[in-house]
C-alpha positions as CSV (number, residue, x, y, z in Angstrom):
1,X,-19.8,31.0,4.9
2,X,-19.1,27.7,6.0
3,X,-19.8,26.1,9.2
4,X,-16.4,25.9,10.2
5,X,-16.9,29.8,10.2
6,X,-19.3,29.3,12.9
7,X,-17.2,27.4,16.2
8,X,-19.8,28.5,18.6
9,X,-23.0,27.4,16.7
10,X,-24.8,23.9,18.0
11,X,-25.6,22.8,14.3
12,X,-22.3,23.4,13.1
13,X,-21.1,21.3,15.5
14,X,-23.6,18.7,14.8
15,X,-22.6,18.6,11.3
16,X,-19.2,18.4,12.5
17,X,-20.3,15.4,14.0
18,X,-18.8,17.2,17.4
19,X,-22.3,16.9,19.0
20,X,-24.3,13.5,18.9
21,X,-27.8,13.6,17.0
22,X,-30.4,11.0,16.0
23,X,-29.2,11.4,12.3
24,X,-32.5,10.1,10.1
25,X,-31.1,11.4,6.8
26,X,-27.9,13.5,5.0
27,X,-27.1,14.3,1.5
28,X,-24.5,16.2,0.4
29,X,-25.7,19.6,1.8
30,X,-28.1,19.1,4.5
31,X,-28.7,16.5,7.3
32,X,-31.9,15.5,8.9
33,X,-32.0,14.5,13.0
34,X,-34.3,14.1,15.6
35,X,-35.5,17.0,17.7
36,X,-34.5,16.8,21.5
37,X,-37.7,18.3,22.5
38,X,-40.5,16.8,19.8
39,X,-43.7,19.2,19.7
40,X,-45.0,16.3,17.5
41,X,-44.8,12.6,17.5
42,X,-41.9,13.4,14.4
43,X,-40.4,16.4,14.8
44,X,-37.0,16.2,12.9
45,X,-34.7,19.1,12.1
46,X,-33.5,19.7,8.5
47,X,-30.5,21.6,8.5
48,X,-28.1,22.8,5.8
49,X,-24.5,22.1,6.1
50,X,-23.0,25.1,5.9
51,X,-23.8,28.1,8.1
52,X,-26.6,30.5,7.0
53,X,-27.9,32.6,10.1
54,X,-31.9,32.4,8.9
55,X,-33.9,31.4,5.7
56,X,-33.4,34.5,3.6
57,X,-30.2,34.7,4.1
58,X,-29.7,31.1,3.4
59,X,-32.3,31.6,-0.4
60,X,-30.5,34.6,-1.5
61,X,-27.0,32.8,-1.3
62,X,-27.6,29.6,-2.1
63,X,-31.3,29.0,-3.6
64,X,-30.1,25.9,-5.0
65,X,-28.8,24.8,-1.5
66,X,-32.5,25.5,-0.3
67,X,-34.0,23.8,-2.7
68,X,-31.8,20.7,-1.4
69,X,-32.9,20.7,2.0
70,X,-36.6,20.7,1.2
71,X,-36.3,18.2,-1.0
72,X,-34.6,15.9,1.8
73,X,-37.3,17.5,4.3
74,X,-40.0,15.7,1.5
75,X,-37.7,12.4,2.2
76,X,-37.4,12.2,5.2
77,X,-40.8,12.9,5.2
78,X,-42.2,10.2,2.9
79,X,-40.2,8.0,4.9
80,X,-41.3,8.3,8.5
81,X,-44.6,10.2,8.2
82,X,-46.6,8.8,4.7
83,X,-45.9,12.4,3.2
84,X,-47.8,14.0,5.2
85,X,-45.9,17.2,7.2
86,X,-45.8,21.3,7.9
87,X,-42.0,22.9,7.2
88,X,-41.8,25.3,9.5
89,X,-38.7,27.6,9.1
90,X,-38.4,30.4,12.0
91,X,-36.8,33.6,11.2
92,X,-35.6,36.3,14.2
93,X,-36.0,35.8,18.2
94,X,-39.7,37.0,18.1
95,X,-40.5,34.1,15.5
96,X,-39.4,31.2,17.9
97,X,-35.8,30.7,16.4
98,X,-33.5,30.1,19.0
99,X,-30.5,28.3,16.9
100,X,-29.5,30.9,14.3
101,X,-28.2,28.5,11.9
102,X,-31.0,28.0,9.2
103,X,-33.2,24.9,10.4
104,X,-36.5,23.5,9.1
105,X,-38.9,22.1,11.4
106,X,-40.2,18.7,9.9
107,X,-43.8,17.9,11.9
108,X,-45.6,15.2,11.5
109,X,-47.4,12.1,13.1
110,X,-50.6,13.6,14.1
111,X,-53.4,16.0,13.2
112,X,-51.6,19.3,13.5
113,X,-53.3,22.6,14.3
114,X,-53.8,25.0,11.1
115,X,-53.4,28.7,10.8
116,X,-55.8,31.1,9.7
């Protein structure tokens, strides 16, 4: 599935480059941009270009694809926040996602809360 599959989905239309971002970083199969509403001092976005609706969807098609995007997640990350970061990938409504295009959240900049 593409993203032109997808008319109606926010980060396809980013990647179409219908919808301005803060771009920060893009390879070949993902893009990197700013979050509009930062729950860290970086919070940036890593999102393939194609359309997957969630993360397991997104490993069982293209695994490669995923592997892609974290590696420009570790980038991006060297880049603006010394390498230090969570990845947080959200999967279904109850899990936070909101956007169901696959989307990683980069955070960084601060001391971030851990999880038991």
């Amino acid at each position: 599935m593409t993203s032109t599959d997808s008319p109606d989905c926010l980060f396809c239309k980013i990647v179409a480059g219908d919808i301005p971002a803060d771009v920060v970083a893009s390879s070949d199969t993902a893009i990197a941009f700013r979050d509009i509403a930062p729950k860290a001092p970086v919070h940036v976005l890593v999102v393939p270009k194609e359309h997957y609706p969630d993360v397991p969807a997104f490993a069982a098609s293209d695994p490669e694809g995923l592997a892609s995007l974290i590696a420009l997640a570790d980038g991006v990350a060297s880049e603006v926040a010394d390498g230090q970061y969570r990845l947080v990938f959200n999967t279904g409504p109850k899990a936070g996602q909101s956007v169901f295009h696959v989307h990683a959240h980069l955070l960084a900049g601060a001391d971030l809360p851990g999880f038991a």
